[in-house]
N, CA, C and O of each residue as an XYZ file, in Angstrom:
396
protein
N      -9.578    -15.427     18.328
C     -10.193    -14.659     17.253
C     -10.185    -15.474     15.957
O     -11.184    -15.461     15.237
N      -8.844    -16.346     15.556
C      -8.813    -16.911     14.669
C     -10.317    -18.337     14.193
O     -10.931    -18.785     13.224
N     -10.227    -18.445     15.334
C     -11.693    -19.914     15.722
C     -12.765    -19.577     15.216
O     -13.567    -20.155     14.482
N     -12.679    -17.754     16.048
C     -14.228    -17.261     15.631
C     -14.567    -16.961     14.505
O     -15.686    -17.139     14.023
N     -13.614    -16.467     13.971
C     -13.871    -16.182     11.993
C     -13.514    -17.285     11.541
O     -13.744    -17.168     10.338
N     -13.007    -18.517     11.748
C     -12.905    -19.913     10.890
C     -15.101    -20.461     11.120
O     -15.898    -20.811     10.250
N     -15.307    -20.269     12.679
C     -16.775    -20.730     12.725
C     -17.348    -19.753     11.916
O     -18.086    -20.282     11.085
N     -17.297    -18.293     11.803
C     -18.267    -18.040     10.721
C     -17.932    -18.111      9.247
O     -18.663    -18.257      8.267
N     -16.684    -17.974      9.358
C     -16.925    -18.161      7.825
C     -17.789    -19.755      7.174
O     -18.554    -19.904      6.221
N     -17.299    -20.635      8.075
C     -17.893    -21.886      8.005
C     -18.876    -21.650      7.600
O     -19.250    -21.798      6.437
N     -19.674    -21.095      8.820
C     -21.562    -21.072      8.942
C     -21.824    -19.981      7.499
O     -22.236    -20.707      6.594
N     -21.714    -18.435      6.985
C     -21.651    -18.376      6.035
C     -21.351    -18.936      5.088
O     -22.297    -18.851      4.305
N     -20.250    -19.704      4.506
C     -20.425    -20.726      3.431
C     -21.225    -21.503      3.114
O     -21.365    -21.938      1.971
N     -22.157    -21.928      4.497
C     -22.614    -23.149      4.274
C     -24.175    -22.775      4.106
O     -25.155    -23.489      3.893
N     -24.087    -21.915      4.216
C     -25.429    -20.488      4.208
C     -26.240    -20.513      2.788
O     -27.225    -20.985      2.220
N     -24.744    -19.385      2.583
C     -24.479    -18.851      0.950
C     -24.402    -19.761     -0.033
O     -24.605    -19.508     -1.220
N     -24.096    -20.889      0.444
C     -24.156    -22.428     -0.536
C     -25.077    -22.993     -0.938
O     -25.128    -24.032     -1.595
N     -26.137    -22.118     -0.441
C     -27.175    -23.225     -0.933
C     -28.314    -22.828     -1.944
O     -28.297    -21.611     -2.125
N     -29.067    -23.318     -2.491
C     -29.585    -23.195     -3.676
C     -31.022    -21.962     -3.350
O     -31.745    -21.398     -4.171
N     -31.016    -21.891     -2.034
C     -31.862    -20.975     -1.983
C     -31.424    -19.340     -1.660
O     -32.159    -18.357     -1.752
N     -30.112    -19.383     -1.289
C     -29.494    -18.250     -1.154
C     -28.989    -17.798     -3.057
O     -29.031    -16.650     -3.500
N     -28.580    -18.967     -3.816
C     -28.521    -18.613     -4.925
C     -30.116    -17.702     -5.783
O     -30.298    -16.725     -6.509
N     -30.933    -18.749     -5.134
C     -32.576    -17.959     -5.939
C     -32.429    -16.042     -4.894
O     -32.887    -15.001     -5.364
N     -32.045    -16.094     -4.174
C     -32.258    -14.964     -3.431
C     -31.428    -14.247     -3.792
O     -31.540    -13.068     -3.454
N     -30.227    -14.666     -4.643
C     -29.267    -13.740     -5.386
C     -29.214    -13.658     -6.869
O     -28.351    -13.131     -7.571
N     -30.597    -14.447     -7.302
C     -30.939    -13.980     -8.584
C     -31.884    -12.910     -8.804
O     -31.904    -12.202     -9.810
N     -32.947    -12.794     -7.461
C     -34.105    -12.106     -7.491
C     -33.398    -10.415     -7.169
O     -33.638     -9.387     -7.802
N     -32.425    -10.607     -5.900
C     -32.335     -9.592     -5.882
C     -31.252     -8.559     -6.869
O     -31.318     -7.330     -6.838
N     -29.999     -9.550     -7.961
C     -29.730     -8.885     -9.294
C     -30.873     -8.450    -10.175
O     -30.905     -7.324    -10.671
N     -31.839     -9.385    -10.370
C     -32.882     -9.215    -10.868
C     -33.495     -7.827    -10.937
O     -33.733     -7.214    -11.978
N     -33.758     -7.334     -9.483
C     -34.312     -6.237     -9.056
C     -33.547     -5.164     -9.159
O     -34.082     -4.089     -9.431
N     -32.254     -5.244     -8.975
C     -31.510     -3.842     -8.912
C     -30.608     -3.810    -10.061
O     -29.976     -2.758    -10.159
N     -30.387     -4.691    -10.952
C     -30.116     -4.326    -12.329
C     -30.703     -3.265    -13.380
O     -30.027     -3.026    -14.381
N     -31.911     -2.632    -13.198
C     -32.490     -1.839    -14.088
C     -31.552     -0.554    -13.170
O     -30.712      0.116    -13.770
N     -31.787     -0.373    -11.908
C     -31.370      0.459    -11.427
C     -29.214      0.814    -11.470
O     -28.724      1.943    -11.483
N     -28.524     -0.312    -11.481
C     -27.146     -0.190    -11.812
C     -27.114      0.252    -13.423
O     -26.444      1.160    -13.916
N     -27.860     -0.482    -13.967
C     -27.876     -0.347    -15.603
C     -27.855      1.112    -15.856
O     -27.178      1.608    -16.757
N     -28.793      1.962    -14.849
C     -29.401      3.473    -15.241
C     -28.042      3.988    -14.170
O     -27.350      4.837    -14.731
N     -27.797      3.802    -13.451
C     -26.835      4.772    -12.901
C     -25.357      4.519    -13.452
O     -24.433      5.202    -13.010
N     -25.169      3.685    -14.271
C     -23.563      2.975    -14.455
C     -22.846      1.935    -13.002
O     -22.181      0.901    -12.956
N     -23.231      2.571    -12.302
C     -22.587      1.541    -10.862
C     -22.922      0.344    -10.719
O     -23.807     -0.084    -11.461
N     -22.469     -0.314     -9.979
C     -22.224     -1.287     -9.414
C     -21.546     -1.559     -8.120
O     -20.962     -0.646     -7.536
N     -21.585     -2.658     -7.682
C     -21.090     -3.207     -6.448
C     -19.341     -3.200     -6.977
O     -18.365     -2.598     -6.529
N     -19.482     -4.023     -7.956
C     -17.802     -4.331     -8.386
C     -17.348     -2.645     -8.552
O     -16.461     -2.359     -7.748
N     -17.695     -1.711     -9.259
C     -17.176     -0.582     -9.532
C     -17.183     -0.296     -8.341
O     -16.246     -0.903     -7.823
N     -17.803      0.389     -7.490
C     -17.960      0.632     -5.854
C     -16.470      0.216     -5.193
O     -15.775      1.052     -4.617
N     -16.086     -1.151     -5.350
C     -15.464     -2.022     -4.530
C     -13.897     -1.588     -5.151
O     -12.997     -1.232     -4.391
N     -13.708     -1.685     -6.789
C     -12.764     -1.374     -7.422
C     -12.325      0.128     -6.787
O     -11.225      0.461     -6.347
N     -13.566      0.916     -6.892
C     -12.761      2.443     -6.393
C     -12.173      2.421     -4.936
O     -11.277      3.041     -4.363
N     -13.131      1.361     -4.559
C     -12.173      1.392     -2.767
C     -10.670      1.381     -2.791
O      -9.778      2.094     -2.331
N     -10.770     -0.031     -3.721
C      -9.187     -0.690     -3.404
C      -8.766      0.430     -4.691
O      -7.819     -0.039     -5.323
N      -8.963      1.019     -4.931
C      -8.017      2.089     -5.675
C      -7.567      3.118     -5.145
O      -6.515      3.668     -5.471
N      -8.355      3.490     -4.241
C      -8.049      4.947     -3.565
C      -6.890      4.472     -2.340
O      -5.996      5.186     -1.886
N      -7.197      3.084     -1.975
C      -6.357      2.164     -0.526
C      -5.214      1.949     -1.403
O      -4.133      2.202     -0.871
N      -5.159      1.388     -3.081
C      -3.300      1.329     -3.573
C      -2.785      3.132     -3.584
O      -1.604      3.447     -3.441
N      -3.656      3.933     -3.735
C      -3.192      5.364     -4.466
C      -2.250      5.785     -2.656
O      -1.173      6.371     -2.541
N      -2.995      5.324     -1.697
C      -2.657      6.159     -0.163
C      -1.377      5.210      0.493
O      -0.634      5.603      1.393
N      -1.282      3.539     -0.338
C      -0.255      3.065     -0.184
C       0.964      3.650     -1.248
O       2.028      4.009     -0.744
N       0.857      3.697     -2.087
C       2.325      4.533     -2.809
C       1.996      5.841     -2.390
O       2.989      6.203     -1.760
N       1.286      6.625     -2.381
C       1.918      7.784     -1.580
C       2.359      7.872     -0.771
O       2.913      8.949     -0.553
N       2.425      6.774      0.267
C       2.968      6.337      1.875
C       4.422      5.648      1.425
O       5.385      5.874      2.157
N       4.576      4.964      0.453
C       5.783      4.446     -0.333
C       6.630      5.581     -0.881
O       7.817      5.876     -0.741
N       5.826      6.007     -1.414
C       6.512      7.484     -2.265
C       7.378      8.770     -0.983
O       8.450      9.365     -1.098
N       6.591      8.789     -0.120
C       7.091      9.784      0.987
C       7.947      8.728      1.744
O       8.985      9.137      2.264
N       7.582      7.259      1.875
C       9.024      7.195      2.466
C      10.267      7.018      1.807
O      11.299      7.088      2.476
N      10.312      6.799      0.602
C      11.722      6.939     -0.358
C      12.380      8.298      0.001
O      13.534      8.561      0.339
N      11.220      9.124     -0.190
C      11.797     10.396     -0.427
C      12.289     10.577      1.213
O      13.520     10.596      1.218
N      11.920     10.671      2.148
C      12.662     10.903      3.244
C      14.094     10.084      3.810
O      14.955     10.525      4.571
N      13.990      8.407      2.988
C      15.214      8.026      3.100
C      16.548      8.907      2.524
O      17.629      9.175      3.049
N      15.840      9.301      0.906
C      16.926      9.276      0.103
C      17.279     11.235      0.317
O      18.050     11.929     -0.347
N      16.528     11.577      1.285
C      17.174     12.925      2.244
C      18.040     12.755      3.051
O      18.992     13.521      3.199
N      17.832     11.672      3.729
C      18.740     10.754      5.378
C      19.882     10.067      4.556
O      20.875      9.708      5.189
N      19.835      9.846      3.186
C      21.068      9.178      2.674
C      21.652     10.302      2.168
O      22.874     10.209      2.285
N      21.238     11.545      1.547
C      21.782     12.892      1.686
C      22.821     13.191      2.248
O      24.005     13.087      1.927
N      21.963     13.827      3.695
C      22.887     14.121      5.034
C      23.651     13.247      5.447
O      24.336     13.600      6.407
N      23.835     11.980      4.996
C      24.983     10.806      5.587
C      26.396     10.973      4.352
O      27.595     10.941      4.628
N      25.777     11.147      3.004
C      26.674     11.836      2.071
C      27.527     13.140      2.638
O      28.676     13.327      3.038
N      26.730     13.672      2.515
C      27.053     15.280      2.761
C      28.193     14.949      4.425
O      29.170     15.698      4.428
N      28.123     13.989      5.673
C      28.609     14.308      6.309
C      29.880     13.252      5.998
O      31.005     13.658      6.290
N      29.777     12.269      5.571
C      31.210     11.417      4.818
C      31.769     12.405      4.061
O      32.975     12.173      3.972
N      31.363     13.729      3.277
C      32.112     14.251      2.468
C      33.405     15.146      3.238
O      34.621     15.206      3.050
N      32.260     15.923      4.387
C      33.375     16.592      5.154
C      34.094     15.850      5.684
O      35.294     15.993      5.446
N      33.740     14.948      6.454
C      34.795     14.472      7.115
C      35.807     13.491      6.177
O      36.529     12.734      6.826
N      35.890     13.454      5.057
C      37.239     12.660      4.094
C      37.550     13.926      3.629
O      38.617     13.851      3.019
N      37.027     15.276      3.636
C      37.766     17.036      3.241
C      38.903     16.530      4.668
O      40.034     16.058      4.554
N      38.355     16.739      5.594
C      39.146     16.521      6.766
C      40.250     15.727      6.881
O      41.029     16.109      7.754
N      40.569     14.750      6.283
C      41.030     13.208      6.181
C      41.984     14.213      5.322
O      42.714     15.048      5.856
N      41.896     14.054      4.204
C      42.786     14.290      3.206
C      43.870     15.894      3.434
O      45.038     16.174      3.163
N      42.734     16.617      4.053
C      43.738     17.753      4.520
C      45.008     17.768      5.115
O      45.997     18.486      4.970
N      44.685     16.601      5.965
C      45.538     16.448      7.371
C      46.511     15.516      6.568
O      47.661     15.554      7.006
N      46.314     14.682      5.486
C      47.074     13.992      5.223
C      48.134     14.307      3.985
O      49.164     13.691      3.714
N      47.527     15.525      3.282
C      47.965     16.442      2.297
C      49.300     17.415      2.878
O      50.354     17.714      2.318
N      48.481     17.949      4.976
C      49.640     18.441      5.571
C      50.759     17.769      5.700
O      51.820     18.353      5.478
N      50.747     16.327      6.106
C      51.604     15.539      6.500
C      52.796     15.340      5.479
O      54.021     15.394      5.588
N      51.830     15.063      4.336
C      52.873     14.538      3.508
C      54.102     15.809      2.964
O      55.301     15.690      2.713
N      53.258     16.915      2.931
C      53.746     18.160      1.984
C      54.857     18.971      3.327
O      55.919     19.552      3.100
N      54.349     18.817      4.384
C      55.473     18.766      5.133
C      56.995     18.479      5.603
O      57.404     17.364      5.927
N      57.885     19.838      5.585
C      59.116     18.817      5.466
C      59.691     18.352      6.559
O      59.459     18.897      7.638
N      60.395     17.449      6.481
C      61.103     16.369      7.437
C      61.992     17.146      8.385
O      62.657     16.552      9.234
C-alpha cells in the first residue's frame, strides 16, 4: 500500500507541477471567486471546519476518558480506604489489648 501512494503521489506531483495545471488553477479561482466572494466560503473555510469539528470529537473522546479514569482512581481510593479502616482496627485491637 505504501508503494502505491508513494507512485501516486509521485504521478500527481508531477501533474500538478506543471505550468499548465497552474493556468488551470488560475482560470478555475478565476471563475469561482465571484461566487466564494458572494457566499463568504471557501475551500480553506470548508476544510478548517472539518478539522475543527475532528479536534472538538477528539477532546471530547479525551475529556470522557479522564473522566472515567479519574472514577476508576475513585473506586481504587475508596477501596485502599477501607481496607487501611481494616488495618488500623485490628491493629488499634492489638495494641489496646491487655497482655
Amino acid at each position: 500500500m505504501g508503494r502505491f501512494n508513494t507512485k501516486v503521489g509521485l504521478k500527481i506531483t508531477l501533474v500538478v507541477g506543471t505550468m499548465w495545471c497552474a493556468y488551470l488553477f488560475t482560470v478555475l479561482a478565476l471563475v469561482s471567486a465571484p461566487s466564494a466572494f458572494k457566499t463568504g466560503d471557501s475551500i480553506i473555510i470548508v476544510g478548517q471546519n472539518v478539522q475543527a469539528a475532528a479536534a472538538d470529537a477528539r477532546a471530547e473522546a479525551t475529556y470522557d476518558d479522564a473522566a472515567a479514569v479519574l472514577e476508576e482512581a475513585k473506586q481504587i481510593q475508596a477501596h485502599q480506604d477501607a481496607e487501611l479502616e481494616k488495618i488500623i482496627g485490628t491493629v488499634t485491637t492489638l495494641v489496646t489489648k491487655p497482655a
